[in-house]
C-alpha atoms as one frame of an Amber mdcrd trajectory, in Angstrom:
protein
   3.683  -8.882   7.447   1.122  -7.158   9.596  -1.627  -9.676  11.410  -4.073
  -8.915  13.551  -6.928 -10.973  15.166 -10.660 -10.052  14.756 -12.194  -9.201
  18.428 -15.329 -10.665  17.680 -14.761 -13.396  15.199 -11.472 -14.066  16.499
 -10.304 -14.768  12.748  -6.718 -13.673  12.366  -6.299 -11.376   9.086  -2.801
 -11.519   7.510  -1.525  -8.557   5.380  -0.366 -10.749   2.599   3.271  -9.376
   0.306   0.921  -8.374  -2.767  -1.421  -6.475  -1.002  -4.012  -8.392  -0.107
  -5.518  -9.633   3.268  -5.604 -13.299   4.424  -8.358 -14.346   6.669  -8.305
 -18.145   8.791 -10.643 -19.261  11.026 -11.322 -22.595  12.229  -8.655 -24.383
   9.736 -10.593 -22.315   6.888  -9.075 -19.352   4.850  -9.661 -16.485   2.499
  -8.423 -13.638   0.589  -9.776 -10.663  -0.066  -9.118  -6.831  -1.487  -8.087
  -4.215   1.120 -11.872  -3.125   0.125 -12.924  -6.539   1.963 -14.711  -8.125
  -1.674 -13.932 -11.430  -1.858 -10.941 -12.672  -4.101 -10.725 -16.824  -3.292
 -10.513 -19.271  -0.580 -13.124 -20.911   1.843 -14.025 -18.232   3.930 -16.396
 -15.797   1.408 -16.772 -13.030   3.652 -14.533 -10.464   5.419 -14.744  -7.506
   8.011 -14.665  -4.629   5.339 -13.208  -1.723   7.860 -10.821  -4.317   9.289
  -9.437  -5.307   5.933  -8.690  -1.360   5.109  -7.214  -0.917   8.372  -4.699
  -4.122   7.895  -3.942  -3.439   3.962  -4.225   0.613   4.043  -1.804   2.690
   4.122   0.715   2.808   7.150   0.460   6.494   8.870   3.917   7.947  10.237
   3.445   7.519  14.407   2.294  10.712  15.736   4.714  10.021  18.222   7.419
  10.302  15.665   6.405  13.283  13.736   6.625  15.427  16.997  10.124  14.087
  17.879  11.262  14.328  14.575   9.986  18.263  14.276  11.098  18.885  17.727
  15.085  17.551  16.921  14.258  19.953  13.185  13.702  22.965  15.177  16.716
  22.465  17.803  19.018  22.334  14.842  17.850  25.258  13.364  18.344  27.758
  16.318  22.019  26.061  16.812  22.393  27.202  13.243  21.627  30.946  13.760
């Protein structure tokens, strides 16, 4: 799933399959809501805004929606 290290803890939080977030640090670990409240583990405390950003919901890449609009509008002028 989706992992990312903390740039000022350096704790790496896992996206876990059911949603939530697993945080280790130091041989220690912890999960937690997407919200960041505490669910079980050793570690009792989690980077709230770090947690949404991990477990929210993935945004199409803008990068995608404008080549997917621009290929959209060349097949509808090779239609008319």
């Amino acid at each position: 799933m989706r992992a990312i290290r903390h740039p000022l803890s350096g704790a790496i939080y896992d996206l876990q399959p059911d949603g939530t977030v697993r945080i280790e640090k130091d041989g220690k670990a912890g999960v937690f809501r997407r919200d960041g409240s505490y669910v079980s583990g050793e570690i009792y405390s989690a980077d709230p805004h770090l947690c949404l950003w991990i477990a929210g919901r993935e945004l199409p890449s803008r990068h995608r929606q404008g080549a997917d609009a621009s290929r959209e509008r060349r097949s509808n002028s090779n239609e008319g």
